[in-house]
C-alpha positions as CSV (number, residue, x, y, z in Angstrom):
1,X,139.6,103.3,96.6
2,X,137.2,100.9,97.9
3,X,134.6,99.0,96.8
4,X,130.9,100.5,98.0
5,X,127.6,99.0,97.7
6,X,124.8,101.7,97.8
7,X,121.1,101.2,98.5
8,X,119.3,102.7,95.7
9,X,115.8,103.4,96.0
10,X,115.2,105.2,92.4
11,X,115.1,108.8,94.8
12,X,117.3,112.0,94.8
13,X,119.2,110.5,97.6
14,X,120.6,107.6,96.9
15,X,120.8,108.6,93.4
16,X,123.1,111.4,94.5
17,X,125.1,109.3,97.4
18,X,126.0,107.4,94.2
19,X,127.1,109.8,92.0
20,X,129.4,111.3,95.0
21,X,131.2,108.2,95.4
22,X,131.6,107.0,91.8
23,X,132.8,111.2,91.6
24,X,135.4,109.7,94.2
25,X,136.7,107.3,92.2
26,X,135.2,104.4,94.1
27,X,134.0,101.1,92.8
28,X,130.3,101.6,93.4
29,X,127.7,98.7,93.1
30,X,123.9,99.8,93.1
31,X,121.3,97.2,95.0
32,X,117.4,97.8,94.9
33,X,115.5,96.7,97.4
34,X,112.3,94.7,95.6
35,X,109.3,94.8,98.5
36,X,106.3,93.7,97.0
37,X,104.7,97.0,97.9
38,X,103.5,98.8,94.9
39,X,102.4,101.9,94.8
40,X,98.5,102.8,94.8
41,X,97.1,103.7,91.2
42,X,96.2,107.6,90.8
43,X,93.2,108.7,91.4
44,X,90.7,110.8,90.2
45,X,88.7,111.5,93.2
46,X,90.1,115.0,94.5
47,X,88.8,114.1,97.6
48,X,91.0,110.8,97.9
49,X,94.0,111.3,100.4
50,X,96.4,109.1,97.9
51,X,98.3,111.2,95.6
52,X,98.5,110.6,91.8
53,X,101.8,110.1,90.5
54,X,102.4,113.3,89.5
55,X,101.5,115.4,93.1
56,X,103.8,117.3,95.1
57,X,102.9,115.6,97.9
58,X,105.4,112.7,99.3
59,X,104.6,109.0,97.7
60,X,106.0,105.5,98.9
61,X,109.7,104.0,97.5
62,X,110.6,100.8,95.7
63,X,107.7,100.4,94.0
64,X,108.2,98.8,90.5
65,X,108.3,102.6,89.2
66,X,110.9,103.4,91.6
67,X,113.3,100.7,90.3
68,X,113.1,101.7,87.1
69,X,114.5,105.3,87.9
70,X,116.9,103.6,89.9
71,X,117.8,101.8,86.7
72,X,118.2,104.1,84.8
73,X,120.5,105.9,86.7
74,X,122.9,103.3,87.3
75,X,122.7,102.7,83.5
76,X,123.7,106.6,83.3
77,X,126.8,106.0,86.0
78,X,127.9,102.9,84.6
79,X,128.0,100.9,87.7
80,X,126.8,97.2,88.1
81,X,123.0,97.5,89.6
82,X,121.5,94.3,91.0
83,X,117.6,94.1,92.5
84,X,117.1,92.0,95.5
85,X,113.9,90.5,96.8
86,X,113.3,91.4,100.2
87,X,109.3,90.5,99.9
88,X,109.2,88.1,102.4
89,X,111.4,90.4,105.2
90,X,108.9,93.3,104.2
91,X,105.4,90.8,104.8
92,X,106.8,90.0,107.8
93,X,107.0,93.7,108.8
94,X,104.2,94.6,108.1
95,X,102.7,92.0,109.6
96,X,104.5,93.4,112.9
97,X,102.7,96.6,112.1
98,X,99.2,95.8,112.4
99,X,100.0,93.5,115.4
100,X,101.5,96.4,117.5
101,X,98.4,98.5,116.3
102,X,96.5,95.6,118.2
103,X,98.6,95.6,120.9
104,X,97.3,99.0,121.9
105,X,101.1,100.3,120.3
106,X,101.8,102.9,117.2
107,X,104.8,101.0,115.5
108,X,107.8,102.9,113.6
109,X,108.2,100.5,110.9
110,X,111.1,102.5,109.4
111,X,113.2,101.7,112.0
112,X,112.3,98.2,111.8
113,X,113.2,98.2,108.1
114,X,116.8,100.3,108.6
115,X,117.5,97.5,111.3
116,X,116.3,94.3,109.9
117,X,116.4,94.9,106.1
118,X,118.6,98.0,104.9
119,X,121.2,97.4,107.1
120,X,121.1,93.7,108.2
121,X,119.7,92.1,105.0
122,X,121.3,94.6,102.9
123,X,124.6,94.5,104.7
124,X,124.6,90.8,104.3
125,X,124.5,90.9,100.4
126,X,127.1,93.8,100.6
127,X,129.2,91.6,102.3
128,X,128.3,88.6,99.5
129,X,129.4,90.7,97.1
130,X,133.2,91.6,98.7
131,X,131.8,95.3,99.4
132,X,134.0,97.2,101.8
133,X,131.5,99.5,102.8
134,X,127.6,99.7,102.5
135,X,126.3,103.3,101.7
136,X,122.5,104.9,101.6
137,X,121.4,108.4,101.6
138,X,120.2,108.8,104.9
139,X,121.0,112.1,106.5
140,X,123.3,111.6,109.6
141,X,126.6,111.3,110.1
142,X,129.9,108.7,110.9
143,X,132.6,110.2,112.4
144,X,135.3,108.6,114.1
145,X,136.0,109.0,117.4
146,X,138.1,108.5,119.9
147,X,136.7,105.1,121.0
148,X,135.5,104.1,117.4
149,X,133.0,104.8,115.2
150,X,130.3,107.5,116.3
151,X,126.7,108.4,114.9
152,X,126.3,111.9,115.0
153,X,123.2,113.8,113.8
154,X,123.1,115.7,110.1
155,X,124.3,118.7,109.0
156,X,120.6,119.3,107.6
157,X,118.9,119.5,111.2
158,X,115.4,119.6,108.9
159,X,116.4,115.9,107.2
160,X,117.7,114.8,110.5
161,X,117.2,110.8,110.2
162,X,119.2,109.7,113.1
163,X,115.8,109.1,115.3
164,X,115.5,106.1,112.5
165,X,118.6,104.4,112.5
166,X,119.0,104.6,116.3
167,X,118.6,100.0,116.0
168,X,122.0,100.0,114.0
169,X,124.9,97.7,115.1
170,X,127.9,99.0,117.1
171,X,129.7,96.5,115.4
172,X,128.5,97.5,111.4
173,X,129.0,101.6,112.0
174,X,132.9,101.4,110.7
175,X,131.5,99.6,107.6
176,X,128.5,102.4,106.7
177,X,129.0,105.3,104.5
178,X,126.8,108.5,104.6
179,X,128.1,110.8,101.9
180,X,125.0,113.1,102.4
181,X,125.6,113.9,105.8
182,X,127.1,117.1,105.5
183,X,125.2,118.2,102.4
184,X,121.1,120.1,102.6
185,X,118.2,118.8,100.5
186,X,118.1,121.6,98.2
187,X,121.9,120.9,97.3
188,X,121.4,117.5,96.7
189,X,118.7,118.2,94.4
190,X,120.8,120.9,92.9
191,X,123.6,118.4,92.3
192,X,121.3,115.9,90.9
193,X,120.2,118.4,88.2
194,X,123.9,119.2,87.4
195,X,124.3,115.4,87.3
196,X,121.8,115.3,84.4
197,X,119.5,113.2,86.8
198,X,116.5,114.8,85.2
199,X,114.4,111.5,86.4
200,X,114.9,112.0,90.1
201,X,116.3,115.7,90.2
202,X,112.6,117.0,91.6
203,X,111.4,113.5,92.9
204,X,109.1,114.1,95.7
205,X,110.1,112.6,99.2
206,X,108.8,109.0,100.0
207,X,106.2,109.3,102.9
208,X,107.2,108.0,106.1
209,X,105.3,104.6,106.1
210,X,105.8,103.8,102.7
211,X,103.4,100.9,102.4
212,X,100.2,103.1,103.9
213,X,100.6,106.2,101.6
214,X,97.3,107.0,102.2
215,X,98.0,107.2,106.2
216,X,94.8,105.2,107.0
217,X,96.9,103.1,109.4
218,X,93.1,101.5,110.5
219,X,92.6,100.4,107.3
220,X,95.8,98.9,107.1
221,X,95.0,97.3,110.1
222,X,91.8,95.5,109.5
223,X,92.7,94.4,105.7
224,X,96.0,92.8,107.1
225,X,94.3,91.0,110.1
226,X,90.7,90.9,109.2
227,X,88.2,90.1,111.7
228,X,90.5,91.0,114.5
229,X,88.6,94.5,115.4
230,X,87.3,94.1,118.8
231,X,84.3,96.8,119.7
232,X,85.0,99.0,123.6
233,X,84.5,101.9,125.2
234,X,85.9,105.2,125.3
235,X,86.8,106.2,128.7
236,X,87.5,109.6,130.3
237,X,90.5,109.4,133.5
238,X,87.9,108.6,135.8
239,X,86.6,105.5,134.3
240,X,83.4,107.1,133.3
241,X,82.3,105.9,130.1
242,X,82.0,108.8,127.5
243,X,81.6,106.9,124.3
244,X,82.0,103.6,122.5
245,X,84.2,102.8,119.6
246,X,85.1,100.0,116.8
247,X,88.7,99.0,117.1
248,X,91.8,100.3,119.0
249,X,93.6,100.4,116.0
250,X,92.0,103.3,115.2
251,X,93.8,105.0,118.1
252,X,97.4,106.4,119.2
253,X,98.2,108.0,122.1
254,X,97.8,112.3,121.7
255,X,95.5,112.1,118.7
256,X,92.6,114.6,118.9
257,X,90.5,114.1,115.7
258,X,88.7,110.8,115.3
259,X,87.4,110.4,118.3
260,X,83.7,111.3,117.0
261,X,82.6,112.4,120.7
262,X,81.3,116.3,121.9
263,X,82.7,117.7,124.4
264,X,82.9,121.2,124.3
265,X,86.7,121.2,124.5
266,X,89.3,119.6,122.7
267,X,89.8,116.3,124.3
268,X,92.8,113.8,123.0
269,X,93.9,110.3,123.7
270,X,95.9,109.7,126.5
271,X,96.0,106.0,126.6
272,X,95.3,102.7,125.2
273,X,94.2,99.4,126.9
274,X,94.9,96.6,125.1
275,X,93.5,93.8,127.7
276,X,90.4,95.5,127.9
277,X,90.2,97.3,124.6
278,X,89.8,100.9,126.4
279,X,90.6,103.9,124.7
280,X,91.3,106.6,127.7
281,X,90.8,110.2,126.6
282,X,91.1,113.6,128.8
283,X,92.5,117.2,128.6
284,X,95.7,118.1,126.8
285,X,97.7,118.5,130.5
286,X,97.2,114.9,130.7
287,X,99.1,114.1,127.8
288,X,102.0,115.2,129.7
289,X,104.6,112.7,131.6
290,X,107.7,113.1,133.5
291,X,109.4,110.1,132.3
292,X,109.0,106.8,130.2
293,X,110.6,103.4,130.9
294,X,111.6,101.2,127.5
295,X,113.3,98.0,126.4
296,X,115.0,96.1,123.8
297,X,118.0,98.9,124.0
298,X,120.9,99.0,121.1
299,X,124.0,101.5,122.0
300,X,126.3,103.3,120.0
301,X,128.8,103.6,123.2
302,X,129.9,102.4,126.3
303,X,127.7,103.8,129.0
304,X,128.6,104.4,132.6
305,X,127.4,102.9,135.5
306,X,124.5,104.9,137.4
307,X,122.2,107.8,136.0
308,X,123.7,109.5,132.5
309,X,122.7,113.1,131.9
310,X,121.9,113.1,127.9
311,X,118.6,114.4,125.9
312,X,116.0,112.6,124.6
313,X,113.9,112.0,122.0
314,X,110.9,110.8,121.9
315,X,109.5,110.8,118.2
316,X,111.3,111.5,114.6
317,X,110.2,115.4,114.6
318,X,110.4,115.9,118.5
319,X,113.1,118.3,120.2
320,X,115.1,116.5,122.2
321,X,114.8,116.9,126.0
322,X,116.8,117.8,128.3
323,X,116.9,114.4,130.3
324,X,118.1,112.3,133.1
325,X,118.6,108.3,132.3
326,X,119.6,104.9,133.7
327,X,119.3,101.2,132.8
328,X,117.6,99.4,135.3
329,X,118.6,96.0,137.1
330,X,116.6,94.7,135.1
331,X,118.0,95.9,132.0
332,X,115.1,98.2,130.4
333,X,115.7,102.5,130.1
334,X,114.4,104.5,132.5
335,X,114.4,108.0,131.4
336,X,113.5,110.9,133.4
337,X,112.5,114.8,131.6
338,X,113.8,117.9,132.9
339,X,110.8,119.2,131.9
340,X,107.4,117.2,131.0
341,X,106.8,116.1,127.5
342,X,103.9,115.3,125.7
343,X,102.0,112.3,124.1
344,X,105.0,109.6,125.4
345,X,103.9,106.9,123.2
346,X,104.6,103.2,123.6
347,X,105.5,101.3,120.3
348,X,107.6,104.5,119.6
349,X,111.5,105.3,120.1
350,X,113.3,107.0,122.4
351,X,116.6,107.7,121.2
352,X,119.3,109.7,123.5
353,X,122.2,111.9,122.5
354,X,124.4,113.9,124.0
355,X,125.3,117.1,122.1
356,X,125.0,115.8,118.3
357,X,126.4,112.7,119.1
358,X,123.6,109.5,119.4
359,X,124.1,107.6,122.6
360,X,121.3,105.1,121.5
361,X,118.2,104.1,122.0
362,X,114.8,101.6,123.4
363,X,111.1,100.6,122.2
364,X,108.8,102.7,124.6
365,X,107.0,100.7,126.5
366,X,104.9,103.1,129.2
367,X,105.4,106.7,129.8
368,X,105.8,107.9,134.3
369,X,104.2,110.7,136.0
370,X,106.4,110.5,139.1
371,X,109.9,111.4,139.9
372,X,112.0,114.0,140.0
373,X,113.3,116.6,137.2
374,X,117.4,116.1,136.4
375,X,118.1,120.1,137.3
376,X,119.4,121.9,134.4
377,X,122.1,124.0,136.5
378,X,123.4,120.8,137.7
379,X,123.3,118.2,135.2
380,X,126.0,120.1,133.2
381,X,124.5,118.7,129.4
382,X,125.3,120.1,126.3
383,X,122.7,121.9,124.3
384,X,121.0,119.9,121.6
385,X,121.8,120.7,118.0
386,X,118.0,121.2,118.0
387,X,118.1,123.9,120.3
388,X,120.5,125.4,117.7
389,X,123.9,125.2,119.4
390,X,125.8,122.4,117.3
391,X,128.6,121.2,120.0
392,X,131.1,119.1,120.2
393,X,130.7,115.2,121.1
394,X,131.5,113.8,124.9
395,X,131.4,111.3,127.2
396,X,128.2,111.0,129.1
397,X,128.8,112.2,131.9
398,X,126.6,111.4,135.6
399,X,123.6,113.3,136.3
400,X,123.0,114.7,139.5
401,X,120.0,113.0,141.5
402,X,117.3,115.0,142.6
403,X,115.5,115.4,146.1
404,X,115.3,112.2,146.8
405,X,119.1,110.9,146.2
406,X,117.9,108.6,143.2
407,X,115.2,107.3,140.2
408,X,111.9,106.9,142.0
C-alpha cells in the first residue's frame, strides 16, 4: 500500500476520501490548509445575505471552525494530521481577485487556488513528507490511458469539478488520487454517517468563492483596494450614453440586475472597458458570440497540429459546446461554437474535452462574433457527458473547416 497525503478541509469530502483510503489499508496523512480567511460571524439580520452557522445554505472552508472538524476526524481515523499556513499564497490571491475585477475581468479564484495552492503548494509538502500520492475530494476522475495519465469528468455529472482543476500539471496527474470520482454526493454523505462522522455527515457545501460568502464581489473589491473606484458611464452598443455608474467592479459581463437604469426591457451587460471605465449594456441577443480567443493554455494531452474538433466550456455550470479549436501562431486558443453561446466572459475558463475526457484549457481573454460554425455532420465529435451520453475517451481528431477553408 502506499503512502497518501489527503487535503482535508474539515467537509464531507475530504473527510470521506480519507476514510476510503485508510478503509484501503493505505498509510494516509491529513494536511489542513490554514488561509487566514475566517469565516463571517452570524447574523441576526434576516435580511443579511451571510448565513449563520447553522443555515442550509453553502458557507466558506478552512476557517478556524473548519479545522477543528477536520481534527477531529483525523483524531477518529488515527492518522497523523498536520496544518499548514498557506496565508501568504491565499493574500496574494486574493489580491489577484480584486485586480482582475479592475481589470474590467470576473476572476475564478478556485482555479487559481487548485493550481497554485492545493496542488502546487500542497503537492510540495506531500512530496516533503515522502507521500506517494496526494489525494482531495474533488469530483473527477484519473484514469490511465493509453498515453498516460488522463482527467476525465465525474461520475456525479451534478458535482462535476473538472472545469476547476483544468490548470493542473501533465506532469503531477500520475501522482493525484480522486477516490470520490466514481461515488454521488448523497453517497458520500451516506458513508460519512455510517463512518460515525456525525460532525461533517450533513455539512453544508463551501460556497464557491469561499472568502466572499456573502457574494458582494464589489465590496470585496473596494475594501481590498480602497480608493481604486473610478466613476463612468454606462453605454448602450451605439455609444449612446444611457446612464452613469461608480466602479466597474461592480460589473461582469451577462449580469442583468444592478444596473439601476429603466428601460422598459430587460437589458444586461455585454461588455466591460477597462481603459475607459465603460460598462456596455444592450439586449440579451447581444450577449451571444461565435467564438472566444484565450491564453495562458495548460494541456492534459498531446494535441494535433491544425483545428481539433472537441466541446467547450465556458463556465463551471455551462454545457459544453459543441466546438471547433486551434492554437494560434502565436500560441493563444482560438475557439470556434457550433452554435452561439452566451455571456463569453474574459477572466473566465474555457476548458475543452472531448467525450468525458478533459483536453485542457485557457484564461478567456475576448469573446468573436465572426467565423464560421464547425458543422456538426462533419466534425464527427463525441457527445458530451452533459448532453447525457457518457462515451468513451479519444484522440482529438481534426475538425473540418467551414466555408471559407479555415479560422477567420
Amino acid at each position: 500500500m502506499a503512502r497518501v497525503v489527503v487535503a482535508m478541509s474539515g467537509g464531507v469530502d475530504s473527510s470521506v476520501t480519507a476514510w476510503l483510503l485508510k478503509e484501503q489499508g493505505h498509510e494516509v496523512i491529513g494536511l489542513f490548509m490554514r488561509t487566514g480567511v475566517e469565516a463571517p460571524p452570524p447574523s441576526t439580520d434576516e435580511n443579511c445575505s451571510v448565513e449563520s452557522p447553522n443555515s442550509d445554505r453553502k458557507k466558506g472552508c478552512c476557517s478556524a471552525s473548519d479545522a477543528r472538524d477536520a481534527r477531529r476526524i483525523a483524531d477518529q481515523l488515527d492518522i497523523p494530521f498536520y496544518s499548514v499556513d498557506f496565508s501568504g499564497d491565499f493574500s496574494s490571491l486574493m489580491d489577484l481577485f480584486a485586480d482582475e475585477y479592475l481589470r474590467g475581468r470576473t476572476p475564478n479564484p478556485c482555479v487559481v487556488c487548485n493550481s497554485r495552492l492545493k496542488f502546487g503548494t500542497l503537492w510540495s509538502q506531500a512530496k516533503a513528507l515522502e507521500a506517494d500520492y496526494l489525494a482531495t475530494g474533488h469530483y473527477v476522475r484519473r484514469t490511465d490511458g493509453p498515453s498516460g495519465p488522463e482527467l476525465h469528468v465525474a461520475h456525479d455529472l451534478n458535482k462535476d469539478q473538472s472545469y476547476v482543476l483544468f490548470g493542473l500539471k501533465r506532469e503531477i496527474l500520475g501522482g493525484l488520487m480522486f477516490p470520490l470520482g466514481d461515488l454521488t454526493k448523497p453517497e458520500v454523505r451516506e458513508i460519512a454517517a455510517k463512518a460515525g462522522f456525525s460532525s461533517v455527515a450533513s455539512k453544508p457545501d463551501s460556497v464557491e468563492i469561499c472568502f466572499v460568502p456573502d457574494h458582494d464581489h464589489a465590496r470585496f473589491v473596494r475594501e481590498r483596494r480602497p480608493n481604486s473606484a473610478v466613476p463612468g458611464n454606462i453605454i448602450d452598443e451605439s455609444g449612446k450614453k444611457l446612464g452613469e455608474h461608480t466602479g466597474i467592479e461592480r460589473f461582469t459581463v451577462g449580469q442583468r440586475k444592478g444596473l439601476q437604469l429603466a428601460m422598459g426591457s430587460p437589458r444586461y451587460v455585454l461588455k466591460v472597458i477597462p481603459e475607459t471605465h465603460e460598462v456596455v449594456i444592450g439586449e440579451r441577443p447581444g450577449l451571444f458570440s461565435r467564438g472566444l480567443l484565450a491564453s495562458r493554455l495548460n494541456w492534459f494531452v498531446d494535441l494535433p497540429e491544425g483545428n481539433f474538433a472537441c466541446q467547450a466550456r465556458i463556465r463551471h455550470r455551462h454545457t459544453p459546446a459543441r466546438s471547433a479549436a486551434r492554437v494560434r501562431p502565436d500560441g493563444n486558443l482560438e475557439v470556434r461554437f457550433d452554435e452561439p453561446q452566451s455571456a463569453v466572459t474574459p477572466g473566465q475558463s474555457v476548458v475543452l474535452y472531448l467525450g468525458t475526457k478533459v483536453l485542457g484549457g485557457a484564461w478567456i481573454d475576448e469573446a468573436l462574433s465572426d467565423g464560421y460554425f464547425c458543422k456538426k455532420e462533419e466534425a464527427n465529435i463525441p457527445s458530451s457527458p452533459m448532453e447525457n451520453s457518457l462515451v468513451q475517451s479519444q484522440t482529438p481528431q481534426p475538425a473540418s473547416v467551414g466555408p471559407t477553408g479555415s479560422f477567420a
